[in-house]
C-alpha positions as CSV (number, residue, x, y, z in Angstrom):
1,X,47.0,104.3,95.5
2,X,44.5,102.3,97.4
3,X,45.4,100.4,100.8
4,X,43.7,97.0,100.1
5,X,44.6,95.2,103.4
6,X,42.0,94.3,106.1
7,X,43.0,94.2,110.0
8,X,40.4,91.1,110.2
9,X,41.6,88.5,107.4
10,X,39.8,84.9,107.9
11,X,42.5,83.2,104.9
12,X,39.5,83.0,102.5
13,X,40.1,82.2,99.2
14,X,38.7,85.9,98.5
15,X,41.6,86.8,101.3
16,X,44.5,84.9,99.2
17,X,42.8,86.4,95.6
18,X,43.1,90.2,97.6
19,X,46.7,89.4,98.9
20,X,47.9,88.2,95.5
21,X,46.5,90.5,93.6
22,X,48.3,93.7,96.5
23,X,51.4,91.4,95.9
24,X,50.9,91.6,92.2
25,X,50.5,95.7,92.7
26,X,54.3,95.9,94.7
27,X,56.0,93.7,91.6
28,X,54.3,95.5,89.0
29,X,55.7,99.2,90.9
30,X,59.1,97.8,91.2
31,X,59.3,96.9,87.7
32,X,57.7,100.2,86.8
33,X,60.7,101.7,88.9
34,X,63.5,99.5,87.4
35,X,62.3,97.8,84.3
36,X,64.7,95.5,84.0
37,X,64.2,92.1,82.1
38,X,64.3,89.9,85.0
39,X,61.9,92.3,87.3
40,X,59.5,92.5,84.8
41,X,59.7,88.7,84.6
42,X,59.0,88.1,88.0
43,X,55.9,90.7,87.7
44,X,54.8,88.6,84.9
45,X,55.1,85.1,87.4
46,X,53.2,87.5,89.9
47,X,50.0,88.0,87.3
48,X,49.9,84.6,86.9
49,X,49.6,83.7,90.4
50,X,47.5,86.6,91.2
51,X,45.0,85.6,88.1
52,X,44.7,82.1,89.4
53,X,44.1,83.1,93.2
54,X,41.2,85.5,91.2
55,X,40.1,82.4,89.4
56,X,39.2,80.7,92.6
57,X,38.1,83.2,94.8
58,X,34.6,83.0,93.9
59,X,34.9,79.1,96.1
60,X,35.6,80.6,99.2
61,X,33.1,84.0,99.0
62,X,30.1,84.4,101.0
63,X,27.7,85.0,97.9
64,X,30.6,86.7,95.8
65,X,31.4,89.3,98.6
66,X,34.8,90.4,98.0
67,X,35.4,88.6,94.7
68,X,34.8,92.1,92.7
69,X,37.3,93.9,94.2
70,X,40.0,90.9,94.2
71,X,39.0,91.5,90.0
72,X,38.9,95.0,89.9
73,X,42.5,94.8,91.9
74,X,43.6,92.2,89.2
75,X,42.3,94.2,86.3
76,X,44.0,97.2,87.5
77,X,47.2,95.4,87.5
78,X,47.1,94.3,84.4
79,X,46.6,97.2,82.9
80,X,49.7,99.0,84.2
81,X,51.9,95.6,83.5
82,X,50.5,95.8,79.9
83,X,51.8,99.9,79.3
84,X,55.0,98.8,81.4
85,X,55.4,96.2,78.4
86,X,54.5,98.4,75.6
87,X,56.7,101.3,77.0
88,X,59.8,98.4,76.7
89,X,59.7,96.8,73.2
């Protein structure tokens, strides 16, 4: 796993698109670890906070710096919170 966090963080919108998308990473492991309804649930609330922070990242970037890897972090994500749904139908 990669360690996303920055010892300098300036509260960018990039900043907030990074931190939603490391907080999206933690609720989409604990539901990997217990899949229950409800966790799942709130791992779904956290992609779509985490998507929206994405969405406006690009507003507070110095010419896009940091916006792809808020994306790639988000895209990521998705993926595994896409298998954890497959894996429980």
């Amino acid at each position: 796993m990669r360690h996303y966090e920055s010892s300098m963080r300036s509260n960018s919108t990039v900043d907030q698109a990074e931190d939603a998308a490391a907080k999206l990473h933690n609720a989409v492991s604990q539901a990997m670890s217990h899949p229950t309804e409800q966790v799942i649930e709130q791992a779904e609330n956290s992609l779509k906070h985490a998507e929206q922070a994405v969405r406006h990242a690009p507003e507070g970037s110095v010419q896009g710096h940091g916006v792809d890897l808020a994306e790639e972090m988000l895209a990521t994500e998705k993926e595994r919170l896409a298998s954890l749904s497959k894996q429980n139908r």
